[in-house]
BAPADREN-40758 format. One record per residue (C-alpha): x, y, z; residue number from 1; residue in one letter. Coordinates in Angstrom, 1 decimal, padded with zeros to 4 digits. Layout:
N
xx:X | yy:Y | zz:Z | seq:NUM | type:A .
...
***
This chain:
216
xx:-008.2 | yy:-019.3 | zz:047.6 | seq:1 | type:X .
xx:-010.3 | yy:-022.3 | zz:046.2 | seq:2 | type:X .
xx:-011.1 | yy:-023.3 | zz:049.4 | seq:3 | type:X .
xx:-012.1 | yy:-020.1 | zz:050.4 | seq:4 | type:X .
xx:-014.6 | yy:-020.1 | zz:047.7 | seq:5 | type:X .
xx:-018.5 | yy:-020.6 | zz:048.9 | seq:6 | type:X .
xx:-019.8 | yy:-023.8 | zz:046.6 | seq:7 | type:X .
xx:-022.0 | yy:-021.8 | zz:044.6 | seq:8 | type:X .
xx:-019.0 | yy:-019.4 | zz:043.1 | seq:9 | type:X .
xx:-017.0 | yy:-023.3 | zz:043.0 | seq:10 | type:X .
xx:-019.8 | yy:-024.6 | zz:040.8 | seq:11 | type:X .
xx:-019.5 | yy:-021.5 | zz:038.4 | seq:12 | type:X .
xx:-015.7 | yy:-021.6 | zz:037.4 | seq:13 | type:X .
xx:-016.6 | yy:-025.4 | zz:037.2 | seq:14 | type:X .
xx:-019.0 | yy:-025.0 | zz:034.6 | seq:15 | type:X .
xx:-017.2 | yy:-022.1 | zz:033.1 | seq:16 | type:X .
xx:-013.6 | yy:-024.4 | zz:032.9 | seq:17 | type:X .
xx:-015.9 | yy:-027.4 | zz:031.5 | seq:18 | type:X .
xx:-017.0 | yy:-024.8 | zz:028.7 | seq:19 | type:X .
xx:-013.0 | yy:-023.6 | zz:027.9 | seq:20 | type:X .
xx:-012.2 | yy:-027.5 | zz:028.2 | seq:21 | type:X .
xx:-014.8 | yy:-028.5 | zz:025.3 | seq:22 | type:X .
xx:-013.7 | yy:-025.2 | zz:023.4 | seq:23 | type:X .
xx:-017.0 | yy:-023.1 | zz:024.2 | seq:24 | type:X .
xx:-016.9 | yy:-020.0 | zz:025.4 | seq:25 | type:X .
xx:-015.6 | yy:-020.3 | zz:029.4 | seq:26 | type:X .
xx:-018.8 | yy:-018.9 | zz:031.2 | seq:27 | type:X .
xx:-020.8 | yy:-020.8 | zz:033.8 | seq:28 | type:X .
xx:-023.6 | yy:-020.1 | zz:036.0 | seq:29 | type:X .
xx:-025.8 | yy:-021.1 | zz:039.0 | seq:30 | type:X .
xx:-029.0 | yy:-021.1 | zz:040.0 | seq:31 | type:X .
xx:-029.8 | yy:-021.1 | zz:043.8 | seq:32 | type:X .
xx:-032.8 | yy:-021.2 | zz:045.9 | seq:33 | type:X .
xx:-033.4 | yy:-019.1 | zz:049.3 | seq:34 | type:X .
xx:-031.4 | yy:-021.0 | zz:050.9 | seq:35 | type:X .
xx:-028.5 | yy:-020.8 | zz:049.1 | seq:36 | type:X .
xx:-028.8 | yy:-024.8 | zz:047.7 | seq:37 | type:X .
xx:-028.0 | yy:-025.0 | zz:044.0 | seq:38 | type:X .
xx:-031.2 | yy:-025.5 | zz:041.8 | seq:39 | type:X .
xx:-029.3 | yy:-026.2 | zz:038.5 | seq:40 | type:X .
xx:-026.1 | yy:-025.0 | zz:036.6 | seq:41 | type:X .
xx:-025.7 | yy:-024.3 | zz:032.8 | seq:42 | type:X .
xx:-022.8 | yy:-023.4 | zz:030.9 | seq:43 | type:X .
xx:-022.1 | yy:-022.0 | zz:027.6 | seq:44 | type:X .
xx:-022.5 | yy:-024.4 | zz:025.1 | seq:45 | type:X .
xx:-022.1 | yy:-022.7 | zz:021.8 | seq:46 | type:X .
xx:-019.1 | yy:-024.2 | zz:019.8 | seq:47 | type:X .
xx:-020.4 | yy:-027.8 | zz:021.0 | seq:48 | type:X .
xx:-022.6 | yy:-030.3 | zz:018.9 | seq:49 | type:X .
xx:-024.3 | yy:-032.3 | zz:022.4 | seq:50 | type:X .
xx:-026.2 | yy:-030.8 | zz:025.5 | seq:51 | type:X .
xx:-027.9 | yy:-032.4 | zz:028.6 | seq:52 | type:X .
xx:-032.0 | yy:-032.7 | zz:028.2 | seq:53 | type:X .
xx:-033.3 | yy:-029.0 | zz:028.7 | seq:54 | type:X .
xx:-029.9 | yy:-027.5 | zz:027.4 | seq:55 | type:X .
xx:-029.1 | yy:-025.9 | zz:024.2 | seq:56 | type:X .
xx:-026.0 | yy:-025.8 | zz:022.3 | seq:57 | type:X .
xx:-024.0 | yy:-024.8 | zz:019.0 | seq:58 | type:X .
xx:-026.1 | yy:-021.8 | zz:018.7 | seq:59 | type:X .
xx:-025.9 | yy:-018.2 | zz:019.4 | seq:60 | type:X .
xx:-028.0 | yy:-018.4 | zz:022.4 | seq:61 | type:X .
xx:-026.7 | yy:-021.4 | zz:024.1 | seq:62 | type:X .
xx:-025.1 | yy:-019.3 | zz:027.3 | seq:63 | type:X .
xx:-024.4 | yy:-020.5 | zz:030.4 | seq:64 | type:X .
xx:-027.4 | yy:-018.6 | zz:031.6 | seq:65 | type:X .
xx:-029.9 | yy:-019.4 | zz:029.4 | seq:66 | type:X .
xx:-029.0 | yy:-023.5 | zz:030.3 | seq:67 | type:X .
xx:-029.2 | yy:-022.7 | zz:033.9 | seq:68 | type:X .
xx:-032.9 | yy:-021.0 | zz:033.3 | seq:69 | type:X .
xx:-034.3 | yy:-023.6 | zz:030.7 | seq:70 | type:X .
xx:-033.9 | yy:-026.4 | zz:033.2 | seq:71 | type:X .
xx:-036.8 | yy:-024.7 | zz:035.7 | seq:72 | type:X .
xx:-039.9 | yy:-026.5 | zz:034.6 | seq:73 | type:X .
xx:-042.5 | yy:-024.0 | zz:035.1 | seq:74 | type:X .
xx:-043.9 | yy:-021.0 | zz:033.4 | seq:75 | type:X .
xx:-044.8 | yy:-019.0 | zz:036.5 | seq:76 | type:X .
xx:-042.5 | yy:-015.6 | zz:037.6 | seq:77 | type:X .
xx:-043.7 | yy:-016.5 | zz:041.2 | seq:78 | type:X .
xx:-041.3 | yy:-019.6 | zz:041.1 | seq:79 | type:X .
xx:-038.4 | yy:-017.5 | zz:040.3 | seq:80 | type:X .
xx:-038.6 | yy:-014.6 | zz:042.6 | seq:81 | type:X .
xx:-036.7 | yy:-015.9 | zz:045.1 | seq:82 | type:X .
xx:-033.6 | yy:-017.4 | zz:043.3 | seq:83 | type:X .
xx:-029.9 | yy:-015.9 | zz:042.6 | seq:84 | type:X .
xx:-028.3 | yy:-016.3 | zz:039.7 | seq:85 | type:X .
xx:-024.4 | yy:-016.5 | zz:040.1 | seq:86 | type:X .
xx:-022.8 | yy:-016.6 | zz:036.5 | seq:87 | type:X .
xx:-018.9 | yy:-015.9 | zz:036.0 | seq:88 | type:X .
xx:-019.1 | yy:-013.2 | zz:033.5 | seq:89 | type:X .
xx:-021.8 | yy:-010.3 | zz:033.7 | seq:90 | type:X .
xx:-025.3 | yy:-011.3 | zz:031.7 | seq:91 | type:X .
xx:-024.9 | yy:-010.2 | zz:028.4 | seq:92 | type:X .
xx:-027.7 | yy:-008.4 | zz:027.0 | seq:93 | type:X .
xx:-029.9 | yy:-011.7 | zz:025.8 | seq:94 | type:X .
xx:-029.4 | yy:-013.3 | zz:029.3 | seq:95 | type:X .
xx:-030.8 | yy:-010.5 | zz:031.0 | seq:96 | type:X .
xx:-033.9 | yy:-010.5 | zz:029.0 | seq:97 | type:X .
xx:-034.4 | yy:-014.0 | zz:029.9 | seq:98 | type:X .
xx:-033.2 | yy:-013.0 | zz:033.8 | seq:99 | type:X .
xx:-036.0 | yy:-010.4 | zz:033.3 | seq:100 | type:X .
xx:-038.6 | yy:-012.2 | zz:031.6 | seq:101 | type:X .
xx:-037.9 | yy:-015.5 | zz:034.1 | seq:102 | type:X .
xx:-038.2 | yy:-013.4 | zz:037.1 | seq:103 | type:X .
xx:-035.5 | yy:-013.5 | zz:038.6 | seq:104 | type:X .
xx:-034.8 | yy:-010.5 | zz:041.0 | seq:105 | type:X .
xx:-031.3 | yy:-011.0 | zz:042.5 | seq:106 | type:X .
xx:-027.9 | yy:-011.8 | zz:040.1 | seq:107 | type:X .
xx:-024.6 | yy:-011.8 | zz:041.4 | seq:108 | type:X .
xx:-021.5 | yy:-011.8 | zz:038.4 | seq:109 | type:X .
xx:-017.7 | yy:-012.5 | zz:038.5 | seq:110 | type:X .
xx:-016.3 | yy:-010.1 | zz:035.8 | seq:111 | type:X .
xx:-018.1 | yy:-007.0 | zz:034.2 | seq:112 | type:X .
xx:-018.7 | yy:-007.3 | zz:030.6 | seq:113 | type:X .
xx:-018.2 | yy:-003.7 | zz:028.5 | seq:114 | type:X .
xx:-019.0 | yy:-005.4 | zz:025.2 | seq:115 | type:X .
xx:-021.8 | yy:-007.2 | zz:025.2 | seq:116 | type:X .
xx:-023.0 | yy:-007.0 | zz:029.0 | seq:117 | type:X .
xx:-026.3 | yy:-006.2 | zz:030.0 | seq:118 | type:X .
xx:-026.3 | yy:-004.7 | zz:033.3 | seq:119 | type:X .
xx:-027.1 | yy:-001.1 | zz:032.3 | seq:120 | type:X .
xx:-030.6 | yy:-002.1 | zz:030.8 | seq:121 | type:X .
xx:-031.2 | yy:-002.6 | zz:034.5 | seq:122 | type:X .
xx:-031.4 | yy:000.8 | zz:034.7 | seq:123 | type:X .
xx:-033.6 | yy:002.3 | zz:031.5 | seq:124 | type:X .
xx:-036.7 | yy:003.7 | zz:031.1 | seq:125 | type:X .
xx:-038.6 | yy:000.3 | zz:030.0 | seq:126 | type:X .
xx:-041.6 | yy:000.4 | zz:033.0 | seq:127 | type:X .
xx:-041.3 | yy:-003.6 | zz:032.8 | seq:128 | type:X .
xx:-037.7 | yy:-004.2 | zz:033.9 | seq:129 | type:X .
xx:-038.5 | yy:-001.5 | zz:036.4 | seq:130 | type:X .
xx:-041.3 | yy:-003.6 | zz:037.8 | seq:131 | type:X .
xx:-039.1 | yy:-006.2 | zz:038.2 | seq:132 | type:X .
xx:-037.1 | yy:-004.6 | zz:041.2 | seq:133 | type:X .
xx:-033.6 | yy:-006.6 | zz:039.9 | seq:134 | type:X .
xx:-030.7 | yy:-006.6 | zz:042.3 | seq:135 | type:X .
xx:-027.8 | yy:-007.2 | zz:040.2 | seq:136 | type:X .
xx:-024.1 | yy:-006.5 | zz:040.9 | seq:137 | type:X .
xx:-020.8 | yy:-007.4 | zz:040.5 | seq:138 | type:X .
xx:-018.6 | yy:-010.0 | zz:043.2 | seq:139 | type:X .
xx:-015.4 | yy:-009.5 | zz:044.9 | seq:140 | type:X .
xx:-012.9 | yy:-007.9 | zz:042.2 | seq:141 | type:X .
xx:-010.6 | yy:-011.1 | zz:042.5 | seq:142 | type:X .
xx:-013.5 | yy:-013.5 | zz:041.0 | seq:143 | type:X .
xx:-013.9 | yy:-011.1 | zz:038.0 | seq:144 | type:X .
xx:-009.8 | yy:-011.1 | zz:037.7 | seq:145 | type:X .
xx:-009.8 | yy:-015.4 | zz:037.6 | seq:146 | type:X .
xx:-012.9 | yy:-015.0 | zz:035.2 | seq:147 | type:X .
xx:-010.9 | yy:-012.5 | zz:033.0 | seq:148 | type:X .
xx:-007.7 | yy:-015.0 | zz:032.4 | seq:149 | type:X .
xx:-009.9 | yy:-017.8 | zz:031.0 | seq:150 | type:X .
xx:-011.2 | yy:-015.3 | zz:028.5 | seq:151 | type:X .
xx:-008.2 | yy:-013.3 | zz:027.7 | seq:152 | type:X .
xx:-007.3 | yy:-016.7 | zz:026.5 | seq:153 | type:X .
xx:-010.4 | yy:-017.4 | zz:025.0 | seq:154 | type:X .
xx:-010.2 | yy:-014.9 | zz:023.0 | seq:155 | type:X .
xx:-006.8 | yy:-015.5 | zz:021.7 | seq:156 | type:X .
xx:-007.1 | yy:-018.5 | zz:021.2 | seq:157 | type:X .
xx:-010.9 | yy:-017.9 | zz:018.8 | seq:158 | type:X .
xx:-011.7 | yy:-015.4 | zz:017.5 | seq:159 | type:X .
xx:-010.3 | yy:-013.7 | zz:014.6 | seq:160 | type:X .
xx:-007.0 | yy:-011.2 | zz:014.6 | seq:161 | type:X .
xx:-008.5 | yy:-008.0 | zz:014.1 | seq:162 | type:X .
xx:-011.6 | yy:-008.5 | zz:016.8 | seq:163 | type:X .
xx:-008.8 | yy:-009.6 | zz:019.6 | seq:164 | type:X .
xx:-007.7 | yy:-005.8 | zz:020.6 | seq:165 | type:X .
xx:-011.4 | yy:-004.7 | zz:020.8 | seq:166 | type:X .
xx:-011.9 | yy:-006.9 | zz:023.8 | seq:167 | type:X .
xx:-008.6 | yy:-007.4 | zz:025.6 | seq:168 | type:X .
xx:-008.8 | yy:-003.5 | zz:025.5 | seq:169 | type:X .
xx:-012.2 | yy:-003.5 | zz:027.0 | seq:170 | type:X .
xx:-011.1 | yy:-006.0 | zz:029.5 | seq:171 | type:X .
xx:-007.8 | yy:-004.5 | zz:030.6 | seq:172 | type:X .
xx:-009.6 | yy:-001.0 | zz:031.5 | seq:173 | type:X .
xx:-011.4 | yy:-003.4 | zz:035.0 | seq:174 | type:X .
xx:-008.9 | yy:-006.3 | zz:034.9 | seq:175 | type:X .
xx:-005.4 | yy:-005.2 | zz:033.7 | seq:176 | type:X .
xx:-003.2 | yy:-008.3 | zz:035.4 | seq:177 | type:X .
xx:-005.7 | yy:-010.5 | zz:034.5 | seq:178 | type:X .
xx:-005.3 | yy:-009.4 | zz:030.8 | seq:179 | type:X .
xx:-001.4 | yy:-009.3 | zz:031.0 | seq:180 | type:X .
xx:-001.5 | yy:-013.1 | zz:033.1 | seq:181 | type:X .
xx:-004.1 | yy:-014.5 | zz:030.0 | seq:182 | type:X .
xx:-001.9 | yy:-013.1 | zz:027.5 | seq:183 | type:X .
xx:001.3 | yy:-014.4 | zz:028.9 | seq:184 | type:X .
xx:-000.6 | yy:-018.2 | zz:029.6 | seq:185 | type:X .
xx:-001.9 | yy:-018.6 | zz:026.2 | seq:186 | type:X .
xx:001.7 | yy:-017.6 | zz:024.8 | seq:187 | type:X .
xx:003.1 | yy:-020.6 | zz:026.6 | seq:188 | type:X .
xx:-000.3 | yy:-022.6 | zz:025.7 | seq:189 | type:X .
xx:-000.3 | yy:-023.0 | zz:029.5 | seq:190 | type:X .
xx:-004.5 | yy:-023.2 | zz:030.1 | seq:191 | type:X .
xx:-005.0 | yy:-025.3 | zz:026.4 | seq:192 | type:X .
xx:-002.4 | yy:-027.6 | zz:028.0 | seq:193 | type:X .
xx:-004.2 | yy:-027.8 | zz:031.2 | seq:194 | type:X .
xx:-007.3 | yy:-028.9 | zz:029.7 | seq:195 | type:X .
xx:-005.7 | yy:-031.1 | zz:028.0 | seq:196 | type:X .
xx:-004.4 | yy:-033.3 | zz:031.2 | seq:197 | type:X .
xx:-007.8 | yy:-032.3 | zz:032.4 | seq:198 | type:X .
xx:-006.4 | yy:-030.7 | zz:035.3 | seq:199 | type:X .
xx:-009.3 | yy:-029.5 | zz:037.8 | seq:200 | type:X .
xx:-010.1 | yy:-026.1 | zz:038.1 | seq:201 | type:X .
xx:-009.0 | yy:-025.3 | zz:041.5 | seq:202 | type:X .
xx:-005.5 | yy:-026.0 | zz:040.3 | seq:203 | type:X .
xx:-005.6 | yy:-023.6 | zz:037.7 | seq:204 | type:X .
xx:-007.4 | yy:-020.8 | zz:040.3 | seq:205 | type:X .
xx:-005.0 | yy:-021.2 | zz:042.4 | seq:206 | type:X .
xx:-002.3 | yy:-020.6 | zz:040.0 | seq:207 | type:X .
xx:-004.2 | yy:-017.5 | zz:038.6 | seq:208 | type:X .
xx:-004.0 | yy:-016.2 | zz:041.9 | seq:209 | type:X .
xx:-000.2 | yy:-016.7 | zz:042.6 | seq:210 | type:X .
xx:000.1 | yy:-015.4 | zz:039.1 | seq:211 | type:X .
xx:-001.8 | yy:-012.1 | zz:040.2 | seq:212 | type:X .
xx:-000.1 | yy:-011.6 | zz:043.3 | seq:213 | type:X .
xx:003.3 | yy:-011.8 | zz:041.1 | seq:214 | type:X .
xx:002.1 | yy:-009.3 | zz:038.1 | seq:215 | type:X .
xx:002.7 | yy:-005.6 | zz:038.9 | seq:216 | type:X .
***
């Protein structure tokens, strides 16, 4: 399946393994021009204390988004018109303001998001988001189900005991043996263990996908 993979969806899972690797939240994202060549990747940065010149980190906003947008030097909309965004998990609701506000007009996302997504402000009343014509939609289900097992785990590993049912549930209702695979990994510390022999991510994709093809 890795090899299948076009190198833009390649660079995301990168960027989104980097983040679970150094403990931030395991989202990345790329930016492409027309033609499909990579303009600049970001990845979420939150829980870490360093970023790359034009990045942001251990702060709320530092997504994998906003550090693929911030390294654009230029102010103009016009520049951004005709770039994709590719991020692993859909925009959450502060990421599409800055996909709106950017100018970006096309996103493509891995995984849906029914917490914190943004997607459905695509589709309000506010005349300025309308202007901006924004194609945005989800990938291939089997991106979103890869996507899903590096957060299931995630969220096991980070967040506190009472929050943990409000996502997995949220996540099993579009991703159910991604949930049961994520569960089952971070029981036998299978993904923390794998970052920690910094195994590459294609590895661990391919393993997801065996995993999913065994999981009724």
């Amino acid at each position: 399946m890795w090899a299948k993979l076009t190198k833009v969806w390649q660079s995301c899972f990168e960027e989104a393994w980097e983040s679970y690797c150094h403990g931030s939240i395991p989202i990345g994202a790329v930016l492409v021009n027309s033609d499909e060549v990579i303009v600049s990747r970001g990845r979420n940065r939150i829980n870490e204390t360093q970023a790359p010149n034009k990045q942001t980190c251990s702060n709320r906003l530092a997504h994998a988004e906003i550090n693929a947008l911030m390294q654009i030097e230029s102010t103009d909309s016009e520049t951004f018109k005709d770039y994709t965004l590719y991020t692993t998990t859909e925009p959450c609701v502060l990421c599409f303001g800055a996909i709106t506000m950017t100018g970006i007009r096309k996103v493509r996302f891995a995984a849906t998001d029914p917490i914190a997504g943004g997607r459905n402000l695509n589709y309000s009343d506010n005349s300025f988001i309308k202007s901006r014509g924004i194609d945005i939609e989800s990938a291939e289900k089997q991106l979103g189900e890869i996507q899903q097992v590096l957060m299931t785990d995630y969220i096991l590993r980070s967040i506190k005991e009472e929050q943990v049912s409000r996502f997995l549930n949220s996540y099993t209702i579009d991703y159910p043996k991604a949930v049961t695979i994520g569960i089952k990994w971070y029981k036998e510390n299978k993904l923390y263990q794998a970052s920690k022999e910094q195994l590459p991510i294609n590895m661990i994709i391919d393993d997801i996908l065996e995993a999913l093809r065994n999981t009724k």
